[in-house]
C-alpha positions, 0 to 999 in steps of 0.5 A: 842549666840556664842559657842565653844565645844570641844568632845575629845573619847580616846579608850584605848585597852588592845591589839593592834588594826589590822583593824579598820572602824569608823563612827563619828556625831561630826560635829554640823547642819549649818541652819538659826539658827545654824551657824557652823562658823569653824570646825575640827576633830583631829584623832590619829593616823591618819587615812589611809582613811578619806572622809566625807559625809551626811545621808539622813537626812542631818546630816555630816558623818565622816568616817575613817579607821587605817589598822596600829597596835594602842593600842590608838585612839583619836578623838577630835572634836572642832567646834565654831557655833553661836546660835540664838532661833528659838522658841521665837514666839511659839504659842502651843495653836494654834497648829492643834488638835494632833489626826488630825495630827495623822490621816493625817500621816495613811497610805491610798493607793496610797495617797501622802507620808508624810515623817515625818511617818517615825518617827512614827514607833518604831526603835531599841532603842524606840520598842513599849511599851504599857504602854507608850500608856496611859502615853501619853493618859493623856496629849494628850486628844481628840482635844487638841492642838498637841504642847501644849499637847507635852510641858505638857508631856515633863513637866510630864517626866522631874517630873516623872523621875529622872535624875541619871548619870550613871544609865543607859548604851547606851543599856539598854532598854526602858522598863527597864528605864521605870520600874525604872523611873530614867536615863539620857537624852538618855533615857529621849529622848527615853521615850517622843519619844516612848510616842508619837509615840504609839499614831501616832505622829512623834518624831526625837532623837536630839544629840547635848550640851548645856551649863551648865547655858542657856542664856535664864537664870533659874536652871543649867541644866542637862546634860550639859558641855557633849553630850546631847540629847533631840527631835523634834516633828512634829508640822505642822501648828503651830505658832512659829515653823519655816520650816526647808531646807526640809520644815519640822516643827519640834519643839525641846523639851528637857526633861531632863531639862523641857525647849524649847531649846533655844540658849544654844543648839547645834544640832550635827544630828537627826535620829530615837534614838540614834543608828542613831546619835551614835557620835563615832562608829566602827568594830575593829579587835583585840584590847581585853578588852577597856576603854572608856573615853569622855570630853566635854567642852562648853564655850562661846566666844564673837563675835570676837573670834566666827567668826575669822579663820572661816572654815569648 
């Protein structure tokens, strides 16, 4: 599937900005499976200093700096990457029993360091929630297969919660999403991620788009023609799950929208929650009161238009 998204943020100030930093994750991953074919990010006003760079994780770092008065600043992504399914041979069945996985990942002294664990422990967008215990408890039975017991909770949060848009705020907290049983796929991500790690179990925040229709067919989805967000979880030893450039098996489950993501998804960057992949944030000084507004536009292209003028 080859496809072309446009992310256009526009800040509108009611006083002049003076000074301002900005760290941007608008540049989608290039793997096996995600190709990023050509890439650019417009500023405006252009900025004094601009240099790239890349996480731990591997996600690409956009930073940049305006020292000039603007009361306006635009930032437009457009990025064309081709997208193949990377799930297709998934066996869930087959997966390694979840609480083994569980125990494998506890710390013991001086025993060799698993770096999913990281993603077991809470983060500031996903704190510990108790009643997120038993949530997961239900699915997660002793000995059960780890991926077929995290397709079936992401099943029960996509019927358990209501996508509302505009519902929520980027920091509403996750206890108060839970109470209220509705959000949008921010929270969705947060919930399923919180779930499994009160139980030990390594989940990554994915942010990213996808299309309104998938190509795999079915319902429209939700959150789509927008950014998106959706998770990993950490499925050693299980069929149909491929290694990643780390060597880590990580299989992409989007609750929002109750699927396996396929080759309508985009991945953008992975991090703990949404804070660590925030696509457009910065200090400023001066500015006042502000309006945000965000576009996204994701269309499909042939196979022509994909690859042609490619760069990165």
């Amino acid at each position: 599937m080859h496809l072309e998204v446009t992310h256009e943020t526009r800040y509108d100030y009611a006083a002049p900005v003076t000074l301002a930093h900005h760290l941007a994750h608008l540049q989608p991953l290039h793997d096996e499976f995600q190709q990023l074919h050509a890439f650019d990010l417009a500023i405006a006003p252009a900025p004094d200093h601009q240099r790239e760079g890349r996480d731990v994780l591997g996600n690409v770092e956009h930073h940049f700096s305006l020292a000039r008065p603007h009361q306006r600043l635009n930032v437009t992504a457009l990025s064309r990457v081709s997208v193949r399914p990377r799930f297709g041979a998934l066996r869930a069945a087959a997966s390694p029993p979840w609480d083994a996985v569980a125990a494998r990942l506890r710390y013991v002294a001086r025993a060799p360091f698993e770096p999913a664990a990281g993603f077991t422990m809470p983060s500031p967008y996903v704190p510990r929630l108790a009643p997120l215990r038993d949530y997961a408890a239900a699915s997660f039975t002793p000995g059960r297969a780890l991926a077929e017991a995290a397709l079936e909770l992401m099943q029960r949060v996509h019927a358990d919660f209501s996508y509302e848009s505009r519902s929520t705020e980027v920091d509403t907290p996750l206890a108060e999403v839970w109470a209220r049983r509705c959000g949008v796929c921010q929270d969705f991500a947060h919930l399923m991620a919180g779930a499994m790690r009160m139980l030990g179990l390594p989940v990554r925040y994915v942010s990213g788009y996808l299309l309104t229709q998938a190509p795999e067919g079915g319902a429209t989805l939700l959150g789509a023609d927008a950014s998106h967000a959706w998770v990993q979880a950490w499925c050693p030893g299980t069929p149909g799950v491929p290694p990643d450039a780390a060597g880590g098996a990580w299989l992409d489950l989007d609750p929002t929208n109750n699927v396996v993501p396929g080759a309508g998804h985009v991945r953008v960057a992975v991090g703990r929650d949404f804070g660590d992949v925030t696509p457009l944030r910065g200090v400023i000084r001066g500015g006042g009161r502000h309006t945000l507004t965000v576009g996204v536009v994701t269309r499909a292209l042939d196979d022509a238009t994909a690859v042609g003028n490619a760069s990165c």
